[in-house]
C-alpha positions as CSV (number, residue, x, y, z in Angstrom):
1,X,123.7,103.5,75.4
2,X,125.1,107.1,74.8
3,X,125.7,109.8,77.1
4,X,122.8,109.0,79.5
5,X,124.1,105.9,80.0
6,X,126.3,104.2,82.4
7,X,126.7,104.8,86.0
8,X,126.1,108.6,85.9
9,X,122.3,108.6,85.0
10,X,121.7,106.0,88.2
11,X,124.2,108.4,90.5
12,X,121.7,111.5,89.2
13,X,118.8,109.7,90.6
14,X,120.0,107.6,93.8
15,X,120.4,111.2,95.8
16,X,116.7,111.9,94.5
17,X,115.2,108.2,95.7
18,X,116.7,109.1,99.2
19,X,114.7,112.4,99.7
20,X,111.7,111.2,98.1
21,X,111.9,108.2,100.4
22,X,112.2,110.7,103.6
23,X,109.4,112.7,102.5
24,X,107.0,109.8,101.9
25,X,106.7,108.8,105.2
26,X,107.3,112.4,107.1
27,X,104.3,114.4,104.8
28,X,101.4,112.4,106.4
29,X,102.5,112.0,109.6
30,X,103.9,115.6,109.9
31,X,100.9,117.2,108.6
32,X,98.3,115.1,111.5
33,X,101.2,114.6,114.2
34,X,102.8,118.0,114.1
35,X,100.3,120.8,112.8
36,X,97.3,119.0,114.2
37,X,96.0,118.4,110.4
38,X,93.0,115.8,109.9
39,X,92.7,113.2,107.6
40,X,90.6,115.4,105.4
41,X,93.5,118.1,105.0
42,X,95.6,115.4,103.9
43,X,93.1,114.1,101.6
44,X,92.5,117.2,100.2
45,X,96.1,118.6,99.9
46,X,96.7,115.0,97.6
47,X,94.0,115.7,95.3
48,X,94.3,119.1,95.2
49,X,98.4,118.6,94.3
50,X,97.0,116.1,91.8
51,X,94.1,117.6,89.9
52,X,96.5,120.4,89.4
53,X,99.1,118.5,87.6
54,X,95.9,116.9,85.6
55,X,95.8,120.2,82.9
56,X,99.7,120.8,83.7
57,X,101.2,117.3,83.1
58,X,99.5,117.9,79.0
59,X,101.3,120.5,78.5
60,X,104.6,120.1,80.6
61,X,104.9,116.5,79.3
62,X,105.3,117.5,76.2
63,X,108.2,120.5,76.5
64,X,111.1,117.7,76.2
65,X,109.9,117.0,72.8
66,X,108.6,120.1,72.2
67,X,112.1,122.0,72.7
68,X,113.8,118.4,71.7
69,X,116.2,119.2,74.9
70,X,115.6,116.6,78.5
71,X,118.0,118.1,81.0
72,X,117.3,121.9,81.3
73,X,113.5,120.4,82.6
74,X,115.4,117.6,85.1
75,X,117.7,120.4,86.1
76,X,114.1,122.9,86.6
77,X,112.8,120.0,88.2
78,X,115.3,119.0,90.5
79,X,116.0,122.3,92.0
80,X,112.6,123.7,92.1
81,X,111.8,120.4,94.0
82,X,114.6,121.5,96.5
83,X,113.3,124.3,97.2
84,X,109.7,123.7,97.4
85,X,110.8,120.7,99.8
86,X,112.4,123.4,102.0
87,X,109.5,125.5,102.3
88,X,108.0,122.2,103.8
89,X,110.3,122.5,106.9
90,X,109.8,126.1,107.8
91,X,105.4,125.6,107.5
92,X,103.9,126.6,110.8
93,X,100.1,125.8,109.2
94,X,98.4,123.4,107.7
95,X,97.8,125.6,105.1
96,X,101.5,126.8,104.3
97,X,102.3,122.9,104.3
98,X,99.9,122.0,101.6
99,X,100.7,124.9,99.4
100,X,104.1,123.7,100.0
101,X,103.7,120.1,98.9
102,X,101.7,121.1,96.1
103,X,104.3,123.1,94.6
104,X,106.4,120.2,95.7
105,X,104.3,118.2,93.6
106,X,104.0,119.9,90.3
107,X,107.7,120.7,90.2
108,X,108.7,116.9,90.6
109,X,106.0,115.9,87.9
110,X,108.6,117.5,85.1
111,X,111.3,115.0,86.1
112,X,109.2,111.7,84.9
113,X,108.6,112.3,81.2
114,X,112.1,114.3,81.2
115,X,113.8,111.5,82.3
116,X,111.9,109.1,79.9
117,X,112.5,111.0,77.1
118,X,116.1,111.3,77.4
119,X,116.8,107.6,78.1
120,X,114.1,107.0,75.2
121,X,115.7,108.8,73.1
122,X,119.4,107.6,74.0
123,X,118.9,103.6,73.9
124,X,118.0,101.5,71.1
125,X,114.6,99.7,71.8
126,X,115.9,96.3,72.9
127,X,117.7,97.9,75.4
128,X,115.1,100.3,76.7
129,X,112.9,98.5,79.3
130,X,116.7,97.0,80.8
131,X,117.7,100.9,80.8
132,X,114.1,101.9,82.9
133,X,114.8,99.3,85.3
134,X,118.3,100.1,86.1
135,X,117.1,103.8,86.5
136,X,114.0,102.8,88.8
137,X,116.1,100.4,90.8
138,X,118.7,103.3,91.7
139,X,115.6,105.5,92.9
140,X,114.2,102.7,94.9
141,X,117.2,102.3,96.7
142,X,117.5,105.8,97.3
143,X,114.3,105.1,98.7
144,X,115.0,102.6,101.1
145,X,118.5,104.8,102.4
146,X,115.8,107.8,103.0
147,X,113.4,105.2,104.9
148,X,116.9,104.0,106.9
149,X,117.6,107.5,107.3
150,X,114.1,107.8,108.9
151,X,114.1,104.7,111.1
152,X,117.6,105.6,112.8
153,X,116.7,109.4,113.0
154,X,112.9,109.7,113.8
155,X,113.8,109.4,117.5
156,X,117.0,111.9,117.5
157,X,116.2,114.5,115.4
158,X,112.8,116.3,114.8
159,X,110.7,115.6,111.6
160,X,111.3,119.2,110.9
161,X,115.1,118.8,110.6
162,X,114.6,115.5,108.4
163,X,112.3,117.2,106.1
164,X,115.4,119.5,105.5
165,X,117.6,116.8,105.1
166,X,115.4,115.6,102.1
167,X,116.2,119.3,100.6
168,X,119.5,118.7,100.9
169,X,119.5,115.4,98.8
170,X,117.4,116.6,96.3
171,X,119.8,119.8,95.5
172,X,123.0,117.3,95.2
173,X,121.0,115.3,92.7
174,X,120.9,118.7,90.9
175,X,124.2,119.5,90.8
176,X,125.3,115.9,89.9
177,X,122.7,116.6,86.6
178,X,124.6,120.0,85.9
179,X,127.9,118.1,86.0
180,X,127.2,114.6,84.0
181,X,123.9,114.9,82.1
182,X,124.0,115.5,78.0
183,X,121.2,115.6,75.8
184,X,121.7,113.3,72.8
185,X,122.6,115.3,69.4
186,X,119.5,114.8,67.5
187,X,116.5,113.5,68.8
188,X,115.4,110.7,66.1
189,X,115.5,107.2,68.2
190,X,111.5,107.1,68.8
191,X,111.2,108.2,65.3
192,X,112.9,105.2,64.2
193,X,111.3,103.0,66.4
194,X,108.1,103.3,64.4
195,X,110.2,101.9,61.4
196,X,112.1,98.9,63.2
197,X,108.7,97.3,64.4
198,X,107.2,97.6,60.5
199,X,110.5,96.2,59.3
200,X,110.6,93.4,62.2
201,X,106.6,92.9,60.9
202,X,107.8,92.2,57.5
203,X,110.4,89.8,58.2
204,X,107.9,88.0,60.8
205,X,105.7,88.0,57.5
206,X,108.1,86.5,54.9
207,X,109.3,83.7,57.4
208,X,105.4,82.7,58.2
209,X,104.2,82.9,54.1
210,X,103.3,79.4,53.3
211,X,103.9,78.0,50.1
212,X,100.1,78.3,48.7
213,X,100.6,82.4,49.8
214,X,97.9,82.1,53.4
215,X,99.0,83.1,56.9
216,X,97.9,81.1,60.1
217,X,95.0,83.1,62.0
218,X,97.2,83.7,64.9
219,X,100.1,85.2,63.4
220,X,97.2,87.4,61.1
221,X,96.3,88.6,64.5
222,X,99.9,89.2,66.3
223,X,100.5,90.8,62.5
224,X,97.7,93.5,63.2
225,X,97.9,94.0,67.0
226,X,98.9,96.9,68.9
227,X,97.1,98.2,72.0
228,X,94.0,99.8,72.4
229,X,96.1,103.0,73.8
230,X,92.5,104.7,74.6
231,X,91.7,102.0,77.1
232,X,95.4,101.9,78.2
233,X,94.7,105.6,79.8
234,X,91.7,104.5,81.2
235,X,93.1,101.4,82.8
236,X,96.3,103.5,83.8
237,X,93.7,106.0,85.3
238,X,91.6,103.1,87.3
239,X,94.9,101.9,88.3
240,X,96.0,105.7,89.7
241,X,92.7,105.8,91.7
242,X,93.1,102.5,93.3
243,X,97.2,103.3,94.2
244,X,95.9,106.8,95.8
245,X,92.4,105.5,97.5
246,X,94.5,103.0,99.1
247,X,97.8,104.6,99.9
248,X,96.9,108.2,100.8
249,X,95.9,107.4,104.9
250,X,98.1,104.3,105.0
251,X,100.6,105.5,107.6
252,X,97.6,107.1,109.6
253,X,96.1,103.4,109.3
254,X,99.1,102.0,110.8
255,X,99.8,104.4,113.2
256,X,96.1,104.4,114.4
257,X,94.4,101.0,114.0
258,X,97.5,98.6,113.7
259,X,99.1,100.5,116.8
260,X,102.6,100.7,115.2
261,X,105.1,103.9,116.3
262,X,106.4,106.0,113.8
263,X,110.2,104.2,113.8
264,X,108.4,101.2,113.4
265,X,106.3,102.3,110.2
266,X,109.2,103.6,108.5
267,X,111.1,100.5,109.3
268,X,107.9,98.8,107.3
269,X,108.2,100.8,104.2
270,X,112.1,100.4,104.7
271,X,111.6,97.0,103.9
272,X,109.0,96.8,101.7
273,X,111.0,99.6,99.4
274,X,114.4,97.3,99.5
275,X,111.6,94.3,98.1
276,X,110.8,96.5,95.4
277,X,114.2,97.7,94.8
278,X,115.2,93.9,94.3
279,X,112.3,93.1,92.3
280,X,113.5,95.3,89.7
281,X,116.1,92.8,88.7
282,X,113.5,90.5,87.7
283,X,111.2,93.2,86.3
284,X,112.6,92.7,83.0
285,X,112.4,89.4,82.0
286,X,108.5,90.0,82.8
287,X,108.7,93.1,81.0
288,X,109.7,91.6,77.9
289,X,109.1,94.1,74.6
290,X,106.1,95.0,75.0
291,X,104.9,95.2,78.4
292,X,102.0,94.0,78.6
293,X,102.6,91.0,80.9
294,X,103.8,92.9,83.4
295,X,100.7,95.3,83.7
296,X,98.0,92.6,84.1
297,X,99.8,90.7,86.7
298,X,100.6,94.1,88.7
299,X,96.7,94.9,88.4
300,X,95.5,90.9,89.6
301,X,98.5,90.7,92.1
302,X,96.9,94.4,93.6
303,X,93.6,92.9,93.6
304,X,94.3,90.3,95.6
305,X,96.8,91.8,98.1
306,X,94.8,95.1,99.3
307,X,92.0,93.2,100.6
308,X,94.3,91.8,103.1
309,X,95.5,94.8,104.6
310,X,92.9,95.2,107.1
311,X,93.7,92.3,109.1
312,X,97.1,93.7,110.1
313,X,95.0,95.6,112.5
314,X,93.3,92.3,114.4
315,X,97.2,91.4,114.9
316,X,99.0,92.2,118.0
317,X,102.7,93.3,117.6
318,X,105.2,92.3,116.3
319,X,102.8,90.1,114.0
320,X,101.4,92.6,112.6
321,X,104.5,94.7,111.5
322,X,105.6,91.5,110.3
323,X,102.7,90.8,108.4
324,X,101.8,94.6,106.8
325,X,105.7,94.5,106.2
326,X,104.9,91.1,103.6
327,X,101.9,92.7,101.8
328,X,103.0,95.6,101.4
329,X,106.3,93.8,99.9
330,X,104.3,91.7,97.7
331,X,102.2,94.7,96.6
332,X,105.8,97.0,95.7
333,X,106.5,93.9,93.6
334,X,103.5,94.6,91.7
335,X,104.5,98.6,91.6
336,X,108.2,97.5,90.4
337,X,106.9,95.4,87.3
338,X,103.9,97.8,86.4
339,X,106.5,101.3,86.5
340,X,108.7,99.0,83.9
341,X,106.2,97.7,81.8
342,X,103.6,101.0,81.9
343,X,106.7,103.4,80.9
344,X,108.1,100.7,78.1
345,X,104.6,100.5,76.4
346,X,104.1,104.2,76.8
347,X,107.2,105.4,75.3
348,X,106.6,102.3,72.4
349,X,103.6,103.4,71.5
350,X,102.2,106.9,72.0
351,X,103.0,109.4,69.7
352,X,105.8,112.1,70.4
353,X,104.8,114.9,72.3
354,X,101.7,112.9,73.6
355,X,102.9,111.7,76.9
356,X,101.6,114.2,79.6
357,X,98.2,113.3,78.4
358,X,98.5,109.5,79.6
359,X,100.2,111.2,82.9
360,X,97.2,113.2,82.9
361,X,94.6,110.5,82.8
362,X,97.0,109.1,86.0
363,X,96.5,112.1,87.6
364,X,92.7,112.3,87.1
365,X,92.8,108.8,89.0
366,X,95.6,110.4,91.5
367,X,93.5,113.3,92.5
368,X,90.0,111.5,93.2
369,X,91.8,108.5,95.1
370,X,93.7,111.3,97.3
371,X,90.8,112.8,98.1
372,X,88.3,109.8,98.6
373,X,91.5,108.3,100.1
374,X,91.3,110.9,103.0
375,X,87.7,111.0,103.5
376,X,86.4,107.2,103.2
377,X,88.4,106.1,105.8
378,X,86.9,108.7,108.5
379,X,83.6,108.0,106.9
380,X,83.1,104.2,106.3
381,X,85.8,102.9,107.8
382,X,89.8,102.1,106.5
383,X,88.2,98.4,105.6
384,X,85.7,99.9,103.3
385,X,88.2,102.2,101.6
386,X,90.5,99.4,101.1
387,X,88.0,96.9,99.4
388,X,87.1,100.0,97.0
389,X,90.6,99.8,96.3
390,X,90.5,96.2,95.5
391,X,87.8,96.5,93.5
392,X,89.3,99.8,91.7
393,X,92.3,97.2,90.5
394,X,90.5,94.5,88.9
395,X,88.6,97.0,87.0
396,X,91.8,98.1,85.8
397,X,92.7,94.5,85.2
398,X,89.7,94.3,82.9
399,X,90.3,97.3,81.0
400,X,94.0,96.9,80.4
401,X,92.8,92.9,79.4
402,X,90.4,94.2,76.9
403,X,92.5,97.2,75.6
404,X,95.6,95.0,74.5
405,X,92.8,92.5,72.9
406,X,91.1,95.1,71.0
407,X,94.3,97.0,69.5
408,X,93.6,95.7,66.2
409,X,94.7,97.6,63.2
């Protein structure tokens, strides 16, 4: 690995993961709890953020390869995310907290395929999935420190003051990027990806030629495969909707209907984010190459798991922190394998420059499951928004199944 690599890329992000952790929890709850928002507002300010990034993520996906530089867009990013995270603290109205978070939003967007495209294009392609996970395991822990941060703090300090604490995080991950980020010389290693998997395809051929010159049907077909990447942005967008539909009122569902205290939620999603911070060690070897794996049993494992969450309400406590605390374990699994998989296939096999518009089909999911996420629950009820959600994810097991089975060339 070159000059993204080592210890410096995973120091860049861990300040990063804490903020974003902190903010995760405090957004929903400090929007309802503190400016006397609804579950609409919040619902709305989600897909709002996201169908804004929908048009923007196409075109700001794309500026890394467009300008063939990655840091002066994680540096943009970082700061801009800083800031905006700071004008979250001093909102005295709904409304000034969701222009906020929107800005928030949009600014933090231009990180992801920065930050792709520079590991992407710094690491050989055996290496690559190994280099994601390493990266996504030092923002989940930065997660879980800004969930511990939460848990200690919520009781002595105001949600204001921690919201400014997240601003703080997110500006030394800046100047860490200033210091110890270099863009690689030439941008060329996706270019010669393309090349490697034709010349690994030929020497597959040669050693599978029988003697009388015929292939077996199977390796005709392994041969001509690649994936449908059409139905890959839908699935990825079915997948988005389910994620948001589900997760948008989640802390309101716990705080409300599962009876749990605000320490006690974020100690929930403290431990459900150190799960999916140790899952990432293991989200390789189910990664593999491709990626493929990985996506279909994140989509069946969501499936299954998001149905359950509405019996954490029928529990009393502590059974039913204990219990939302295993799902929602089990489901960041799922998240931990699909982030690996989704961004190794993604960077494998869309064409340069092309992306923001995958992002953009997530978005499209993002924005209607942030808005139906805020509104089902207050019209039919979090059980009914929840089996949605269920249903949302084996739909996206479907189409991911039948995209990677219809890539034929």
């Amino acid at each position: 690995m070159s000059q993204v690599g080592g210890s410096r890329l995973y120091i860049v992000i861990f300040p990063c993961g804490v903020a974003l952790g902190i903010l995760s929890i405090l957004v929903p709850i400090y929007l309802v709890k503190e400016l006397g928002g609804t579950l609409v507002d919040l619902g709305i300010m989600e897909s709002l953020g996201t169908a804004l990034l929908i048009p923007a993520s196409a075109y700001l996906g794309g500026l890394p390869d467009r300008y063939r530089k990655a840091k002066p867009f994680i540096l943009l990013s970082l700061f801009g995310m800083s800031v905006a995270s700071f004008f979250l603290s001093l909102a005295s109205s709904v409304l000034a907290f969701q222009v906020s978070y929107i800005l928030l939003q949009l600014l933090g967007y231009l990180r992801g395929p920065s930050m792709g495209i520079l590991i992407a294009e710094s690491t050989e392609r055996g290496c690559r999935s190994s280099v994601l996970a390493r990266r996504n395991l030092s923002e989940s822990l930065g997660n879980v420190a800004g969930l511990a941060i939460c848990s200690l703090t919520i009781g002595l300090l105001e949600m204001r003051g921690l919201i400014r604490i997240s601003s703080l995080f997110l500006l030394i991950s800046f100047f860490i990027s200033l210091i110890s980020i270099r863009d690689p010389p030439i941008y060329i290693e996706r270019f010669l990806d393309r090349y490697e998997r034709w010349i690994d395809r030929v020497e597959a051929f040669s050693l599978n030629l029988t003697g009388e010159g015929k292939l077996s049907r199977s390796f005709e077909m392994m041969w001509r495969r690649e994936p449908d990447m059409r139905l890959f942005g839908i699935g990825r967008a079915l997948f988005a909707f389910a994620a948001s539909n589900a997760f948008t009122s989640l802390p309101i569902f716990l705080l409300s209907k599962a009876g749990l205290q605000p320490s006690i939620i974020s100690t929930v999603f403290l431990v459900r984010n150190l799960f999916m911070s140790l899952s990432y060690l293991m989200a390789v070897g189910l990664v593999g190459d491709g990626g493929e794996k990985a996506i279909k049993i994140a989509s069946l494992v969501r499936t299954a798991m998001i149905g359950l969450l509405p019996l954490t309400a029928s529990l009393t406590y502590p059974y039913s922190a204990i219990a939302t605390a295993l799902i929602l374990s089990i489901i960041a699994f799922s998240w931990s394998i699909y982030a690996v998989g989704v961004e190794t296939l993604t960077l494998s096999f869309a064409n340069p420059g092309s992306l923001g518009i995958y992002d953009a089909l997530s978005m499209v999911g993002d924005a209607l499951g942030g808005l139906s996420g805020g509104v089902l629950p207050g019209v039919l009820g979090f059980e009914a928004a929840f089996l949605i959600s269920s249903c949302l994810f084996l739909l996206s097991l479907l189409t991911f199944s039948i995209g990677f089975k219809r890539g034929l060339r």
